[in-house]
N, C-alpha and C positions, 0 to 999 in steps of 0.2 A: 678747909683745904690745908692741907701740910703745906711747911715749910719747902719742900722739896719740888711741891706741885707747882707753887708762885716760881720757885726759879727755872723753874723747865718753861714756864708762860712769859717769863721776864728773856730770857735766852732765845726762844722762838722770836720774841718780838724784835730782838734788839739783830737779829737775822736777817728776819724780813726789811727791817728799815735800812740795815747793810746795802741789802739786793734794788731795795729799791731806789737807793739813793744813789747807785752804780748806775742806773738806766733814768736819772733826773737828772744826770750830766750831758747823756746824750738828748732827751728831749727840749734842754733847754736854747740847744742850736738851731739854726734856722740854714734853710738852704742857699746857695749860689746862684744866679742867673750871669748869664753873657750873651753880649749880641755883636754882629759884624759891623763896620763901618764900612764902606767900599768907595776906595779910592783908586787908583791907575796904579800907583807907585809904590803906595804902602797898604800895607794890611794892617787893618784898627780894629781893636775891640773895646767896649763898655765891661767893664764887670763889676757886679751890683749884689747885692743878698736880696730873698725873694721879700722883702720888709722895702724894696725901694732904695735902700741907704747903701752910698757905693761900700766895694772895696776899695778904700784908698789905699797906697802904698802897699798893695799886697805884693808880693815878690812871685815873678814871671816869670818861668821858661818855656824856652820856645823850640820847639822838633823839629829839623826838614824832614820832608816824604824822605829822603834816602837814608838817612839816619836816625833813629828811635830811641837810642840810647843815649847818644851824647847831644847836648845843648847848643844849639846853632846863635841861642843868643840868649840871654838872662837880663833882669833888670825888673824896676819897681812901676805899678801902674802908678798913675797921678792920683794928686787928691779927688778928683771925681771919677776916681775909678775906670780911666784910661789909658790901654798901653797901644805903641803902634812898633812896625819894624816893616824892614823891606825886605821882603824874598828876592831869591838871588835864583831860583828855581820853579819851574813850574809843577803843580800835584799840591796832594792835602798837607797843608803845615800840621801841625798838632803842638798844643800847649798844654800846659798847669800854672793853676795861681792859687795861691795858701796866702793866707795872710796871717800868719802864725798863732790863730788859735781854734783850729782844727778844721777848718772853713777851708773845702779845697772844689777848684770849679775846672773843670778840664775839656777840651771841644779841640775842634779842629777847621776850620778854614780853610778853603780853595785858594791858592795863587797862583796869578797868570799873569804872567809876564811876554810882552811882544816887543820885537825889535820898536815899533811905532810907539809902544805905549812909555818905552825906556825915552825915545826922543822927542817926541811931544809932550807928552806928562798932561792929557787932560785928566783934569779937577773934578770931575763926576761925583758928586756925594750922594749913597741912598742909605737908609736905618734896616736894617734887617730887622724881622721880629726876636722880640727875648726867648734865648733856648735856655730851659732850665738842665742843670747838670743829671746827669744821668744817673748821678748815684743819689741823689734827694728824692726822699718817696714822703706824699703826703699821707699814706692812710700810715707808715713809719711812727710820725708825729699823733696820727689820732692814737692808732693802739698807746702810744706812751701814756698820752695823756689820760687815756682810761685806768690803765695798770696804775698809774701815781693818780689819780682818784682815790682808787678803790682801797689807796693804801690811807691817804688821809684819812678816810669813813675808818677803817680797821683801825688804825692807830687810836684816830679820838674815841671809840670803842672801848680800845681796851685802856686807856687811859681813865677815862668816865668810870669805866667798873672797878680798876684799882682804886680810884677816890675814893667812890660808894663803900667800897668793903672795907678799906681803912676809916670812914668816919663811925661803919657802925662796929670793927673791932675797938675804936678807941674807947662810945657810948655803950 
């Protein structure tokens, strides 16, 4: 094999490991989950990654139904991964929480607010089930993991064969 031929195999390679090390940054993320809290007075959410382990201090905003654009409220969820706020409005709130390393979980929440519920303030707690974010896709994460497989097997390939060829150009 020419000289010319190894660098066109050496170029290809060093390519492909480019492409695939672009798509090992996104496989190496893990999804969002959040769930409701229900209370009379305030609206509570959990937010968690799908591993179990919260979002602590991820940073929260919070949408009225009448407003989409601007922030009705901001602020950090706690170290176990919870934030709460009072609606001042009845309809869907809508949120975002990033915890500033690409990790973003977004949902929306019903609040209802009643002249009674404003004056009495019953304490009703129930867990809503985990809804996982809508933009986390698991089969997302399997193709990756296939694609950065098959690039391992390739890699150590062509690695292996450059050895071989160089022990027996050297003997």
């Amino acid at each position: 094999m020419s000289f010319l031929g190894k660098e066109r195999i050496l170029w290809a390679t060093l390519v492909f490991l480019f492409v695939s090390l672009l798509y090992c940054m996104e496989a190496l993320a893990h999804g969002t989950l959040w769930r409701q809290e229900h209370d009379s007075l305030l609206l509570a959410f959990f937010l968690e990654y799908d591993d179990g382990t919260p979002m602590a201090f991820a940073k929260v905003k919070i949408f009225s139904p009448n407003e989409s654009a601007i922030e009705f409220q901001t602020g950090n969820a706690d170290r176990n991964g919870f934030f709460c706020f009072r609606p001042d409005l009845n309809g869907v709130w809508s949120f975002e929480a990033t915890d500033g390393q690409g990790h973003l979980a977004k949902g929306q929440i019903e609040g209802l607010i009643s002249k009674s519920e404003k004056m009495v303030g019953n304490n009703v707690s129930q867990v809503a089930q985990l809804q996982p974010n809508a933009s986390d896709c698991v089969n997302r994460h399997s193709t990756l993991k296939v694609i950065l497989g098959l690039s391992l097997i390739l890699n150590l390939t062509l690695l292996s064969y450059f050895v071989v060829k160089r022990k027996i150009s050297i003997t």
